[in-house]
N, C-alpha and C positions, 0 to 999 in steps of 0.2 A: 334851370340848372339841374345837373344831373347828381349824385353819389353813386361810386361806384365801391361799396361795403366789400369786402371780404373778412370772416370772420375764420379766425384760423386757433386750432387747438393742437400744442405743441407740444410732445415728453420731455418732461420734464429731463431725462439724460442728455439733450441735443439745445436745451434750452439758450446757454448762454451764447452757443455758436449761431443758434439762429437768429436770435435778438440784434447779434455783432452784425449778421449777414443782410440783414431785413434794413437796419440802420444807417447801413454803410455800402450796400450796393442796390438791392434791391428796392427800397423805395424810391432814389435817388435816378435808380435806372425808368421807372415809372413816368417820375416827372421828368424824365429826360427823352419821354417821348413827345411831349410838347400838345400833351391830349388834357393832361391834366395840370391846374394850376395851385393845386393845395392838395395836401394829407396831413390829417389827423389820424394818429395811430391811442387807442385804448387798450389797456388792462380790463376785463370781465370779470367782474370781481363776484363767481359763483364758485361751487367746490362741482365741479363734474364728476360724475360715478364713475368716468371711467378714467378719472384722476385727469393729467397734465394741467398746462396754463394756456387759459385762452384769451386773444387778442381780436381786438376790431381795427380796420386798418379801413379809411375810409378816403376814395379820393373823388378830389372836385371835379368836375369838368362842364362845359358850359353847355352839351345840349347832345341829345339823344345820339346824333349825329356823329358826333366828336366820337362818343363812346363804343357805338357801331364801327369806326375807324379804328380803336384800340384792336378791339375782337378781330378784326381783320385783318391789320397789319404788325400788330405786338403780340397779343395775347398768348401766343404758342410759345413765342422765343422765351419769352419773361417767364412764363408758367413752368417750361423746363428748367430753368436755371435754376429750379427749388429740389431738382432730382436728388441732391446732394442728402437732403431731409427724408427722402423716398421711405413710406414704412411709417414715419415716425410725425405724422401731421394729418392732423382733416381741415381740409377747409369749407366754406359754405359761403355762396358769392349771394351777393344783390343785387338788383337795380334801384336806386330811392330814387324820384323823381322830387327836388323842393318847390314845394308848392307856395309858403311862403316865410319869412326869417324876420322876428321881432331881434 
């Protein structure tokens, strides 16, 4: 099983619209590509210097494979539709591989 992390730091002036956008289309649109079967999305609970609120947004999917199929066939479309935020976000992606879950 894969994690596909992305840790995303959001200004705080764009906040509540992007929280509404992330909730209500964009995660929804993720798992609507049939790659991934769960997201947990977190709060970071650090003060950044360079202020905003940052999020972890983490989705499941079952193997290296699947994920390599996102990158290919979603990954551009789903990543523009955040244009709307342009300026006002950094993200920072991951791969977790789990190794194993008590």
């Amino acid at each position: 099983m894969y994690i596909y992390n992305v840790t995303i730091n959001i200004e705080e002036d764009v906040h509540d619209q992007w929280l509404a956008w992330m909730n209500q289309e964009h995660i929804p649109a993720m798992l609507g590509t049939g790659k991934f079967h769960k997201a947990l999305m977190t709060r970071v609970h650090v003060q950044e210097e360079m202020g905003g609120i940052t999020y972890s947004v983490q989705y499941r999917t079952d193997s290296k494979e699947t994920l390599q199929k996102y990158y290919e066939e979603d990954a551009d479309r789903l990543r523009a539709q955040s244009n709307r935020f342009a300026g006002k976000f950094i993200a920072f992606r991951t791969e977790l591989e789990v190794i194993k879950e008590f």
